[in-house]
N, C-alpha and C positions, 0 to 999 in steps of 0.2 A: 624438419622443423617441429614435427607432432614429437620427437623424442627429446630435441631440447625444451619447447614446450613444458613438458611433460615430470624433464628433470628440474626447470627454475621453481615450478610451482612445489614439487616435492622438496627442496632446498629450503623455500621462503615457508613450509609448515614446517620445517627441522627447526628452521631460527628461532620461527614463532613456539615452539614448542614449551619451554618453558612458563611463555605468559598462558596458552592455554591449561597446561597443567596448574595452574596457582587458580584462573580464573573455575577450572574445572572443579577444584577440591574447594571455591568459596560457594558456588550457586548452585554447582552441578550443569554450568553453562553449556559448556561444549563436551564432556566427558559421555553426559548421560545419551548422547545419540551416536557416538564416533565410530562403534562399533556399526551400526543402523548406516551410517553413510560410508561405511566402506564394504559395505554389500555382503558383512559376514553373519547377521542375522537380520533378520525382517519382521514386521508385526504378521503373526498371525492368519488374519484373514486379508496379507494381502498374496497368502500361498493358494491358488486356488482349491475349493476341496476338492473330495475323490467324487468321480465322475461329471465334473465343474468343464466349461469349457473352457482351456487354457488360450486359447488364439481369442482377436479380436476387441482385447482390452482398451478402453479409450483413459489416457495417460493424462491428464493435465496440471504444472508445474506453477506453481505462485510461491514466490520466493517470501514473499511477509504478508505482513497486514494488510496493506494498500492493493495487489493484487489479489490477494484470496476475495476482498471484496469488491473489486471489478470483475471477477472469473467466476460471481456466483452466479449472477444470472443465468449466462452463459452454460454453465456444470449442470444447474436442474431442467434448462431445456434441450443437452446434451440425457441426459439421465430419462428423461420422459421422449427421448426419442427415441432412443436405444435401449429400451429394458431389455432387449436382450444380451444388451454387452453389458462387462464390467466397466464402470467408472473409479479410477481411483485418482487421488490428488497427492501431489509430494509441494512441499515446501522447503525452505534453507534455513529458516528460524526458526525457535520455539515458538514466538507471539505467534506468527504464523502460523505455525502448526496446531494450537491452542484455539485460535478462531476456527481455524476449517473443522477440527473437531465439533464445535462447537453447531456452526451454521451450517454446515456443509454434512449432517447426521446421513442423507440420502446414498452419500459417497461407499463404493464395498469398502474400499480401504485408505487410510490417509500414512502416509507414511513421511520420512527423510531423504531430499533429492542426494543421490550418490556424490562423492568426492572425484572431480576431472581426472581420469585416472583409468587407464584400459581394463583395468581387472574390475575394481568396483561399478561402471558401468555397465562391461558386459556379464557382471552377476545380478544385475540389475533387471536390463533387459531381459532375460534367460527368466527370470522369475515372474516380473510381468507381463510379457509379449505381447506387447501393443501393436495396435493395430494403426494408429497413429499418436504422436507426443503433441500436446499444445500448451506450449513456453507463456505465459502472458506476462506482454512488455518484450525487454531488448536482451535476457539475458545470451551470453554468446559462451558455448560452452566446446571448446574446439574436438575433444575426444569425445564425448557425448555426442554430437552431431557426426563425426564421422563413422565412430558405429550402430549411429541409425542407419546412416546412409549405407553401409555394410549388410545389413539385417536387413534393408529392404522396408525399415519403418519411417513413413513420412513425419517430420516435424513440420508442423505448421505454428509459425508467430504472431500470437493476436494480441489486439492494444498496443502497437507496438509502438515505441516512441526511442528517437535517437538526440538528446538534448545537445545546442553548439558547444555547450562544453566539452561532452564525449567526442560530438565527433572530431573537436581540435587536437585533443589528446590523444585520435587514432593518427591523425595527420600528422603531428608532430611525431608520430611512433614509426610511423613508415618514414620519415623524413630521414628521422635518426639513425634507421637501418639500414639507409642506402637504398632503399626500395626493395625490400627482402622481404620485407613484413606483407608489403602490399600484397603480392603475390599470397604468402600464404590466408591473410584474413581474408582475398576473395577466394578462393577453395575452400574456406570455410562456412563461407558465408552461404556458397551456393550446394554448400551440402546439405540446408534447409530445403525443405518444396516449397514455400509461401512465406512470407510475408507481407500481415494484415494491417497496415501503419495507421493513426489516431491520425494523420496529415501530410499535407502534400512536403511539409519543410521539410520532415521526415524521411516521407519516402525520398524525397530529394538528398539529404546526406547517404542514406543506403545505400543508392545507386552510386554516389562519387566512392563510396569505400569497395565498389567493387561484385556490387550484389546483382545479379542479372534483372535486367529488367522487368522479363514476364515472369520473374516470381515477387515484384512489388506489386501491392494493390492499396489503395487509401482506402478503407473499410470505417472511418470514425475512433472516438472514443467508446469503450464498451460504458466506462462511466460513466455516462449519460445516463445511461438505463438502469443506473438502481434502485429498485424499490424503496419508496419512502419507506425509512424508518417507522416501528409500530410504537406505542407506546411503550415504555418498558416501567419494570418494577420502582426501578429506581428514580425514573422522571416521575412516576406519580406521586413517591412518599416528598420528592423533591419539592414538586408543583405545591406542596399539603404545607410543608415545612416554610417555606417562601411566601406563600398567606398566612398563615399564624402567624408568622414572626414579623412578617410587612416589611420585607425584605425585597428591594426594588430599588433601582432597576436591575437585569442580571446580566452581567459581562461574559461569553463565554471565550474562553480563550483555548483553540486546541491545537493539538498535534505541538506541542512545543519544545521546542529542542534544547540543547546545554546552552547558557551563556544568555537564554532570553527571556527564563524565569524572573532576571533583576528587572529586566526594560519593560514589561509584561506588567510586576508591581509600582514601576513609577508610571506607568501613565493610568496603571487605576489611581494610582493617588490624587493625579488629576481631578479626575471623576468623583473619589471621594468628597473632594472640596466644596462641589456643590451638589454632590448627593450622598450625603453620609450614611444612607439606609442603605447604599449600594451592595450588590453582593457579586465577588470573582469567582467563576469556575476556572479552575487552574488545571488544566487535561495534559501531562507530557506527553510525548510521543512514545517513545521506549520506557520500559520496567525500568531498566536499571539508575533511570534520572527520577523514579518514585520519592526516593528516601532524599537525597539531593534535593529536590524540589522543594522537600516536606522543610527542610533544614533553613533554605530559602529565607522560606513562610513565614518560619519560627524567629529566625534571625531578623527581621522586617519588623519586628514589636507586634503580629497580629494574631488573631486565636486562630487555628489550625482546625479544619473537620478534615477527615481522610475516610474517604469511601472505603476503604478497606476495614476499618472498624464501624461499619455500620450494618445493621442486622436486615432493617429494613421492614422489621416487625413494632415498630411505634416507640422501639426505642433505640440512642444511640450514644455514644462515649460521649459527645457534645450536640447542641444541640445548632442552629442557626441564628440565635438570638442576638449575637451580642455583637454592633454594629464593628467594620474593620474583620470583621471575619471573612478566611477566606477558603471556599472547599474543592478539596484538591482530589482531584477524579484520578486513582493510584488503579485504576484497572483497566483491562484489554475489552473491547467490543463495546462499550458503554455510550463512546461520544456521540457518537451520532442521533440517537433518540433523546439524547440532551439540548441539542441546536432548536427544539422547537421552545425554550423555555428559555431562549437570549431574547434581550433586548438588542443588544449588538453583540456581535463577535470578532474576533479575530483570528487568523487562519495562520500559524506558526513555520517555523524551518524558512524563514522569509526576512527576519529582521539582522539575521547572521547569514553567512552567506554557504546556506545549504540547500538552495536548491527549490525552497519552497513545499507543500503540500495538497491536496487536493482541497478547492475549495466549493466542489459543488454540494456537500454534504448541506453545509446552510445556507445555501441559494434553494435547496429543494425544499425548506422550511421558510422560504419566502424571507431572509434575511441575508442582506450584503453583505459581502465576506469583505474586510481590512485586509490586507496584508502589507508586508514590506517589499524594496525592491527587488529579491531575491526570488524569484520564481522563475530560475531556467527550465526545472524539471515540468512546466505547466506553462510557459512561456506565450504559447497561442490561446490558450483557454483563456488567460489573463488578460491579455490583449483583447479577446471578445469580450470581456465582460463589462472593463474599460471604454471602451466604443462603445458600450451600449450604457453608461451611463448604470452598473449595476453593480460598482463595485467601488471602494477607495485605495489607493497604493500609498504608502507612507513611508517616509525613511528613517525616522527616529521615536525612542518613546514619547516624547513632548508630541510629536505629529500623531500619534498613535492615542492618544487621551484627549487629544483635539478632536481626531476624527469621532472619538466613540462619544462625547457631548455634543458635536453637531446634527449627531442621526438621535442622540437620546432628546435633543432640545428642541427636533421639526420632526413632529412624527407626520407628516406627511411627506416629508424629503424624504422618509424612511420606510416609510409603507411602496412610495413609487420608485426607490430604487430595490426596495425585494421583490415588488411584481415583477421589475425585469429582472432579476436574477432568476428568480424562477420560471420566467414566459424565456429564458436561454437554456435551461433546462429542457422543456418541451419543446420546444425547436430543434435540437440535436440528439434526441432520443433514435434511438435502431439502426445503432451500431450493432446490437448484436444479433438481430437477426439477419444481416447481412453477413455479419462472420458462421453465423451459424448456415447459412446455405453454404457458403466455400467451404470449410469444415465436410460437408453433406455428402459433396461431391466427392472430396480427396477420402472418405473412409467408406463410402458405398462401395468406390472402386476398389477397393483393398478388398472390401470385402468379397465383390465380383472375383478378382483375383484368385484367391486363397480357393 
């Protein structure tokens, strides 16, 4: 199975090869690392130097954006536990990769997680020798996990979450195989040593796909425990901009995906209606819907700012003045120190049906996250928030510029559903030092070992 495997995925990057070669020659999307994930050259310092201790390395994996910021916590109390060991961090994206550079400075080295593939991963391994790998979230990588399991290197899964859409699509996959599959994804599955799941639903699909029992444990959400965001550059020249111009109330809209940039401007219109001083922040989720968005904006009859042309030194290409304006957050790491200067927000990837995003960022700034009915990938978090009276679900834009006038028109409806989003915050906090003792355990002993 591991060498058909093996062959489908090599087949389905032959096909796709052409889109990445066009994609590669327009942004330098996938070209500038391909050689970095298939294990034929490596940054630098993630070679250990001469007389470096090469054993021992603590490996952890964040595939984008979302995980590099639920795996920081976690990384710098990994890192001030172990100064003796190395820490390094691989990712599957550039945004990814671009943030951990960025927050994650403490890291020896950040690099590109290898292509499923025997040779690129055990050039991989061979170069960092970890002492154990820690995957955050569900990703399942069947050659990679079998020559951990070869090498003797434990992978442990934290945050981990299995949404019923996945695991329908595993069921239906073993359905389709005659029961072929089954077999092989629990062999796989149990070639991890742990999994640390965000909940019990979770751990409960895990186990029907086959996963052995004593290596589930429900350890939380790590996301709970993010540090509030600090002030940043950009919220202050914002905060300055937004009183001079008397520019109120402010709408923040993030993480927002293709197709809901339109739905996003028709229920500000709403809002406009009876607040014409209003102002949208428009945050996509990926780069590549920057320019997209921007086009949106422009085609909507309204004046455009873009973070990206702004200096941040008192002066900018436009300015915030002129009512109907609308600014469009075109950068990676920004959103969050932004949520504390919404009046209302809304939480994207929700109105279409992708899945949803995480909406604790502004719940931690004491303000209730909107979103649509689409949050499988957060499905229990939502549901808590819901029950507790700290959140609104919406299904269309008309309901979506409803809900953001009802919280802008009782600011006491609005104050007492962001204390509880935020008193749900504090109540599910230390997830991660629970994973962080499991963790403790499974690499002290390797260490014993060796």
């Amino acid at each position: 199975m591991y060498a058909l495997y093996s062959l489908l995925t090599a087949a389905g990057m032959f096909l796709l090869s052409p889109y990445f070669l066009v994609r590669g020659l327009m942004d330098g999307k996938y070209l500038a690392n391909i050689r970095e994930r298939l294990g034929w050259t490596f940054p630098e310092e993630l070679r250990p130097s001469k007389g470096q201790q090469r054993e021992g390395t603590i490996w952890i994996h964040a595939v984008s954006v979302g995980e590099v910021l639920a795996a920081y916590p976690l990384a710098k109390q990994l890192k001030e536990r172990y100064r003796e060991r190395r820490l390094v961090i691989s990712t599957t994206t550039a945004t990814g990769q671009k943030l951990a550079r960025d927050r994650m400075q403490f890291a020896d080295a950040i690099f590109y997680f290898p292509l499923d593939w025997r040779g690129p991963v055990k050039r991989v391994l061979n170069t960092v020798r970890p002492a154990a790998v820690i995957i955050v979230e569900t990703e399942i990588w069947p050659n990679f996990l079998r020559e951990c399991h070869r090498a003797g290197v434990p992978v442990i899964f934290v945050n981990g979450r299995l949404s019923e859409k996945s695991f329908r699509g595993f069921r239906r996959a073993i359905t389709l195989s005659g029961g072929a599959l089954g077999g092989f994804l629990k062999r796989i599955l149990n070639d991890a040593t742990l999994f640390l799941m965000q909940g019990e639903e979770d751990a409960s699909r895990l186990l029907k796909l086959g996963a052995d029992e004593k290596r589930i444990v429900v350890a939380g959400n790590l996301k709970y425990d993010l540090d509030d965001p600090e002030e940043s550059p950009l919220s202050k020249w914002l905060a300055e901009e937004l009183a001079g111009n008397h520019r109120q109330p402010v709408l923040v809209a993030g993480s927002v995906v293709a197709d809901e940039e339109v739905q996003v401007l028709r229920a500000f219109a709403e809002v406009e209606r009876q607040f014409p001083r209003a102002l949208l922040i428009l945050a996509p989720r990926k780069p590549d819907r920057f320019d997209e968005a921007a086009r949106i904006i422009a085609e909507s009859n309204r004046d455009l700012v873009r973070r990206s042309k702004i200096a941040l030194n008192g002066t900018a290409s436009k300015t915030l003045s002129a009512p109907g304006s609308v600014f469009l957050l075109d950068t990676v790491g920004e959103l969050a120190s932004i949520y504390r200067l919404a009046d209302a927000v809304f939480v994207g990837g929700s109105l279409v049906p992708s899945g949803g995003h995480n909406i604790l960022e502004p719940a931690a700034f004491s303000k209730a996250p909107i979103y649509g009915p689409s949050m499988n990938n957060f499905r229990e978090m939502a549901a808590k928030f819901l029950n507790a009276h700290a959140a609104v679900q919406v299904n269309t834009p008309e309901e979506l510029g409803a809900a953001w006038l009802g919280l802008l028109k009782d600011d006491v409806r609005a104050m007492r559903m962001g204390a509880a989003a935020r008193d749900l915050v504090d109540r599910n906090r230390g997830a991660t030092a629970r994973v962080l003792g499991r963790i403790e355990q499974i690499v002290d002993a390797s260490g014993s070992e060796a």
